[in-house]
KEVOKOL-217577 format. One record per residue: residue number from 1; x, y, z of N, C-alpha, C in turn. Coordinates in Angstrom, 3 decimals, padded with zeros to 6 digits. Layout:
BEGIN
<atom num="NUM" n_east="X" n_north="Y" n_up="Z" ca_east="X" ca_north="Y" ca_up="Z" c_east="X" c_north="Y" c_up="Z"/>
...
// end
This chain:
BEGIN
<atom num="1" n_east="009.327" n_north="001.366" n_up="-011.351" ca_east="009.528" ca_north="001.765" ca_up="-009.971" c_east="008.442" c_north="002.759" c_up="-009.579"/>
<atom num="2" n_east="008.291" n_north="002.235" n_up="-008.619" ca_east="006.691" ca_north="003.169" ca_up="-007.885" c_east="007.784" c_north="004.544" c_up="-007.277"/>
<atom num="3" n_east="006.577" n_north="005.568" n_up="-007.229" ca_east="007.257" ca_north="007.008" ca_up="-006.058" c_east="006.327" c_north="006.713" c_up="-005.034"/>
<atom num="4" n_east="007.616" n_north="006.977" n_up="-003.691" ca_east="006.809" ca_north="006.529" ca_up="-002.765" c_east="005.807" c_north="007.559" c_up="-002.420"/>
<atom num="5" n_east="005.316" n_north="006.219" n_up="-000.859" ca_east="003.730" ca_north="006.974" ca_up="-001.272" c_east="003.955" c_north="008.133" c_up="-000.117"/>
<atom num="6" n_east="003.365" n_north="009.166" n_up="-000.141" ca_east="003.344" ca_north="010.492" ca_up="000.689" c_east="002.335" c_north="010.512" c_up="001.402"/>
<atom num="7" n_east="001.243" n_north="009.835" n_up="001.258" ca_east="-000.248" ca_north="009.815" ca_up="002.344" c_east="-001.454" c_north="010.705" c_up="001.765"/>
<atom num="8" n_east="-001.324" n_north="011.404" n_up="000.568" ca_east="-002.287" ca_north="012.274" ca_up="-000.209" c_east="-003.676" c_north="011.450" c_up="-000.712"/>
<atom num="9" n_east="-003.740" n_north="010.459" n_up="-000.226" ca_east="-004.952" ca_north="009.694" ca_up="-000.448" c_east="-006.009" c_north="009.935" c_up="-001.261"/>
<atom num="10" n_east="-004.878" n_north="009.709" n_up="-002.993" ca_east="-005.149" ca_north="009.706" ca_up="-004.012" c_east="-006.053" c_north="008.216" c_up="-004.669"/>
<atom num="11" n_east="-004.913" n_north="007.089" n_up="-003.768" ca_east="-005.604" ca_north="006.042" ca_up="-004.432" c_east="-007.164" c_north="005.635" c_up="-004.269"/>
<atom num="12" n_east="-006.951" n_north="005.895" n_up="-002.447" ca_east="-008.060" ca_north="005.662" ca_up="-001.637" c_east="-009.357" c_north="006.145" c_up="-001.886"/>
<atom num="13" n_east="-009.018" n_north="007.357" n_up="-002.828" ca_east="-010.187" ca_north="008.430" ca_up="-003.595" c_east="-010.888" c_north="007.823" c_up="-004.489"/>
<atom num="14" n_east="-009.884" n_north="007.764" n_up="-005.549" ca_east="-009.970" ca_north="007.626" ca_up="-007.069" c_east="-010.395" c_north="005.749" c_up="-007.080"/>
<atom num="15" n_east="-010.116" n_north="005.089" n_up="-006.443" ca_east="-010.259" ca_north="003.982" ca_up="-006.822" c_east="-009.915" c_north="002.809" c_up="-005.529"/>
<atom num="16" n_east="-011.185" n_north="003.137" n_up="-004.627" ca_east="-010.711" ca_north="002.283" ca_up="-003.607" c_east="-010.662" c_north="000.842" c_up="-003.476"/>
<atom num="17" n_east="-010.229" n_north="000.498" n_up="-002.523" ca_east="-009.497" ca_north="-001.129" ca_up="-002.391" c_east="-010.692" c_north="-002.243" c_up="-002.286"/>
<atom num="18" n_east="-010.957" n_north="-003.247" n_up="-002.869" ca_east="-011.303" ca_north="-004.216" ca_up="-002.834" c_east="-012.404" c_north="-004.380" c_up="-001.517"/>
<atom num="19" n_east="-011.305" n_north="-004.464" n_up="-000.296" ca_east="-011.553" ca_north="-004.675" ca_up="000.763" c_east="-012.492" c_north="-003.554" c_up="001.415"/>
<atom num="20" n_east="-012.281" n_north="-002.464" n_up="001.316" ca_east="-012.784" ca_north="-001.396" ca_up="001.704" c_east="-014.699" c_north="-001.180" c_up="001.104"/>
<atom num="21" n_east="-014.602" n_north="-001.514" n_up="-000.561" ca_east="-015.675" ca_north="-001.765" ca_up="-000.960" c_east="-016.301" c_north="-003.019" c_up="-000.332"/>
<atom num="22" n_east="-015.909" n_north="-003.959" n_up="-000.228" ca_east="-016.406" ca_north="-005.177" ca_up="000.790" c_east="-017.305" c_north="-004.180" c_up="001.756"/>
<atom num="23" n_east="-016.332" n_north="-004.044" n_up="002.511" ca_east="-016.761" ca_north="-003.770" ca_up="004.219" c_east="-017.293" c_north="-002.729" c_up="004.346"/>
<atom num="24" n_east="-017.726" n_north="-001.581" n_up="003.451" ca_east="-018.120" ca_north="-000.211" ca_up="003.699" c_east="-019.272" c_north="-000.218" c_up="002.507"/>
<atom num="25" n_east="-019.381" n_north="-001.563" n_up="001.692" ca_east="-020.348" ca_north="-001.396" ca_up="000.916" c_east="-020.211" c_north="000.048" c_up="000.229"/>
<atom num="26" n_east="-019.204" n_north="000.323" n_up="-000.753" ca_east="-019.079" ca_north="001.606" ca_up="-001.374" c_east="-019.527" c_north="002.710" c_up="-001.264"/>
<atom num="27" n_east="-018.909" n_north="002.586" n_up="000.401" ca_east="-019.562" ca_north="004.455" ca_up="000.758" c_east="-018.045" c_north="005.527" c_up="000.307"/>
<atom num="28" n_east="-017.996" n_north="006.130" n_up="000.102" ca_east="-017.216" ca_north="007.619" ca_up="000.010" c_east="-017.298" c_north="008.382" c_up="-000.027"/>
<atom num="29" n_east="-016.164" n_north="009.153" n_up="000.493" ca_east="-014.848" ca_north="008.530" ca_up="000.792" c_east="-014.781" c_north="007.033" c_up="001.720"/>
<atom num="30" n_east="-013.750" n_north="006.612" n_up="001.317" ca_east="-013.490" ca_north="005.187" ca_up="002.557" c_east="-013.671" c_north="005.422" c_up="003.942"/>
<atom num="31" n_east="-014.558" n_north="005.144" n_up="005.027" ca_east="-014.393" ca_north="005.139" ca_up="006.292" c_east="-013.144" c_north="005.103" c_up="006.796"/>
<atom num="32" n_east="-012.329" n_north="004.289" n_up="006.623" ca_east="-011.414" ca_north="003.800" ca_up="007.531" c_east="-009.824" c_north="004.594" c_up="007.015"/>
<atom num="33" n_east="-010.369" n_north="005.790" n_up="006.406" ca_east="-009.598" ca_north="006.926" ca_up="005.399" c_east="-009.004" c_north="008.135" c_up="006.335"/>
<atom num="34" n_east="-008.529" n_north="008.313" n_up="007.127" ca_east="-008.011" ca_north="009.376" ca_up="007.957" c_east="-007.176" c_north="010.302" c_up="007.750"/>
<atom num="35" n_east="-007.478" n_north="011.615" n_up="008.612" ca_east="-006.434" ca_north="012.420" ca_up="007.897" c_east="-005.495" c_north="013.183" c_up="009.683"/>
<atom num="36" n_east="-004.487" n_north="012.578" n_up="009.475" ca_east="-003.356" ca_north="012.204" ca_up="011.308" c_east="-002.973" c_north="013.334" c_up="011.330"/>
<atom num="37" n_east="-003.058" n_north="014.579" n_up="010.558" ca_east="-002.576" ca_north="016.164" ca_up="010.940" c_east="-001.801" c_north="016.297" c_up="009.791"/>
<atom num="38" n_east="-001.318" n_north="015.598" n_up="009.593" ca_east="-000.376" ca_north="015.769" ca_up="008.188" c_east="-000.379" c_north="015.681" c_up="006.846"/>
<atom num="39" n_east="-000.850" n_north="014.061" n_up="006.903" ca_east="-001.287" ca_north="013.171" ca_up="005.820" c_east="-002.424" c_north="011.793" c_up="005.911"/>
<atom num="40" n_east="-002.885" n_north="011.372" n_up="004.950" ca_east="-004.006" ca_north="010.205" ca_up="005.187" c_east="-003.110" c_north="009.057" c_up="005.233"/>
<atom num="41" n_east="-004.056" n_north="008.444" n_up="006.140" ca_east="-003.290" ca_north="007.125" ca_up="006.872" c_east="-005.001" c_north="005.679" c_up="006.395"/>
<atom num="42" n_east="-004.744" n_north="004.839" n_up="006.248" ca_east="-005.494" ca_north="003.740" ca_up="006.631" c_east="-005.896" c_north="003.085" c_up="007.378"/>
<atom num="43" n_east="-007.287" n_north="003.134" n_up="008.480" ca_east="-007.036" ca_north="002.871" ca_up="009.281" c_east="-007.361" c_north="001.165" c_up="009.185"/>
<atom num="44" n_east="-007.466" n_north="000.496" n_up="008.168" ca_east="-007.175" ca_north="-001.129" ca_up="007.591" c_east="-005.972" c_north="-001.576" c_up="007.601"/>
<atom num="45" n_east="-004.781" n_north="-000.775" n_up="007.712" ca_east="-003.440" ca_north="-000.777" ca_up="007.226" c_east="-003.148" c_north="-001.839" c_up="008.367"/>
<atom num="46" n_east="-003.275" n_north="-001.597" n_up="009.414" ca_east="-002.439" ca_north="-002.446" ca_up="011.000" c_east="-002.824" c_north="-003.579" c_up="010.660"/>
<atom num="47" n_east="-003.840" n_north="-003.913" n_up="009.756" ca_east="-004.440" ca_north="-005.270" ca_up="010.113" c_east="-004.369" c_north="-006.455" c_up="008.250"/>
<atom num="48" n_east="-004.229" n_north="-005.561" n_up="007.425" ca_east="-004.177" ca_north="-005.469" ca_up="005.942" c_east="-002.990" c_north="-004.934" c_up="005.265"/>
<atom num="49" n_east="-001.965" n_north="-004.336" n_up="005.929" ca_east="-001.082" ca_north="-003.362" ca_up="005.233" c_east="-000.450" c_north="-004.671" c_up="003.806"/>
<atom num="50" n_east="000.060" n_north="-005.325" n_up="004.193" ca_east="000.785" ca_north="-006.320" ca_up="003.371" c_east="000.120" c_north="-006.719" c_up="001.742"/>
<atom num="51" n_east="-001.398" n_north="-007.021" n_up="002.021" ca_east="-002.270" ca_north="-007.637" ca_up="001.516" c_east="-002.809" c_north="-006.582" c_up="000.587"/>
<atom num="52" n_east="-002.632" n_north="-005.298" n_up="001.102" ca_east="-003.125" ca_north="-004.205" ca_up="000.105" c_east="-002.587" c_north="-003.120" c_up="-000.609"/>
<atom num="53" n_east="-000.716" n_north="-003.522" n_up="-000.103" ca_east="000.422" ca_north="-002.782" ca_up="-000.964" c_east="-000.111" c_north="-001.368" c_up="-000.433"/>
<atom num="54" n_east="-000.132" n_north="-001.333" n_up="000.799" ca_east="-000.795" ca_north="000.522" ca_up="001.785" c_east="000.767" c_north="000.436" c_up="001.852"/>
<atom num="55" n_east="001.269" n_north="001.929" n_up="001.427" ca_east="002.590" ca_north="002.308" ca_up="001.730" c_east="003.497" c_north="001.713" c_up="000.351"/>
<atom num="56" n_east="003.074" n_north="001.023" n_up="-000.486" ca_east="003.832" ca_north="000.561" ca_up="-001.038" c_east="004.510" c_north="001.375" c_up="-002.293"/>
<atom num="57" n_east="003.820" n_north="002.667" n_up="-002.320" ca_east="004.481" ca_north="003.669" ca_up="-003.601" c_east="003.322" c_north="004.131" c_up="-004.531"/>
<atom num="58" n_east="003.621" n_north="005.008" n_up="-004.557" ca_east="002.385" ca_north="005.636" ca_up="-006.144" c_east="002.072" c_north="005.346" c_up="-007.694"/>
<atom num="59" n_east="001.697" n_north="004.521" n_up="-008.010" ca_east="001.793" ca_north="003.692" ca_up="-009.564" c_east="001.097" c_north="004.551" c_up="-010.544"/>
<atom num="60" n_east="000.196" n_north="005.882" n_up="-010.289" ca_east="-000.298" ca_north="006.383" ca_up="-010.823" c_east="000.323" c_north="007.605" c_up="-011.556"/>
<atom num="61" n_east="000.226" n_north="007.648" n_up="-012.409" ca_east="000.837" ca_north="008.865" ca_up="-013.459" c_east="000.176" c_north="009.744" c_up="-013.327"/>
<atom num="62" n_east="-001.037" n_north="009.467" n_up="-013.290" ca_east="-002.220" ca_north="010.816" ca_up="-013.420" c_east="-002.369" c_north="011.276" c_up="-011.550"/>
<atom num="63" n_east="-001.566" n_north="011.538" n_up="-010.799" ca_east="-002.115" ca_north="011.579" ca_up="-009.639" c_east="-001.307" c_north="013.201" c_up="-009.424"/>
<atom num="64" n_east="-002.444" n_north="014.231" n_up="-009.460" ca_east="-001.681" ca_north="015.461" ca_up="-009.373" c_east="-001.731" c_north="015.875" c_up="-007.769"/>
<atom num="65" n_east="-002.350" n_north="014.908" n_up="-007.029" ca_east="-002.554" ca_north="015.251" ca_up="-005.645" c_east="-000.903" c_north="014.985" c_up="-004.286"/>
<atom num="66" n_east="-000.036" n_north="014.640" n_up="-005.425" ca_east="001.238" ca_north="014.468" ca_up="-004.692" c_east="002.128" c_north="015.294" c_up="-003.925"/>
<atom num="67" n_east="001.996" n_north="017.085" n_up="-004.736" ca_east="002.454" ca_north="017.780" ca_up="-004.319" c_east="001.775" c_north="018.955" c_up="-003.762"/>
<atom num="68" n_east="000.465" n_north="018.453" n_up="-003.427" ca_east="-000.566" ca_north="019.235" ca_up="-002.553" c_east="-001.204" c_north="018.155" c_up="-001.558"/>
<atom num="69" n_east="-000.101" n_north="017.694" n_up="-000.568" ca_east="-001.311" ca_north="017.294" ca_up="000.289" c_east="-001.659" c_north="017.871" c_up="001.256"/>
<atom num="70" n_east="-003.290" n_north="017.769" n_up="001.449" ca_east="-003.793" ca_north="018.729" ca_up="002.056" c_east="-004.868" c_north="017.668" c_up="003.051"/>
<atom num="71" n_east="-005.953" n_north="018.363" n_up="004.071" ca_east="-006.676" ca_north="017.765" ca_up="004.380" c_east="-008.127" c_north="017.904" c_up="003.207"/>
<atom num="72" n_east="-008.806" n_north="016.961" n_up="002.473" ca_east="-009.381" ca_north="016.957" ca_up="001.816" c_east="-011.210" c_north="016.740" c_up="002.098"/>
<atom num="73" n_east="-011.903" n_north="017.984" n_up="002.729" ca_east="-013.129" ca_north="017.617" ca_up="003.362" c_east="-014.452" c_north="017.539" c_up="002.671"/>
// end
């Protein structure tokens, strides 16, 4: 069981999506990586959410960025 995901845009960091390397030609951070006042959002998600498990929970053990999210500049 995944913990869900909180928006600390751990994955998006550490090991971005497929798609993102496609289309941004491995720039980073991810372009389309936002941070909405609170937490990071995707801005691929409206159009990809399904296809890229965005929202779908945290699978990572090693992700200490869960209980600090912050804006990350």
């Amino acid at each position: 069981m995944f913990a869900p995901c909180v928006g600390c845009s751990f994955c998006c960091v550490k090991a971005p999506c497929a798609l993102s390397v496609e289309l941004y030609k491995g720039k980073e951070p991810c372009p389309a990586l936002y941070w909405n006042g609170a937490m990071y959002r995707c801005g691929l998600a409206p159009l990809f959410e399904e296809e890229l498990a965005i929202g779908a929970g945290c699978s990572s053990s090693l992700n200490s960025w869960r209980q600090d999210i912050k804006e990350r500049g």
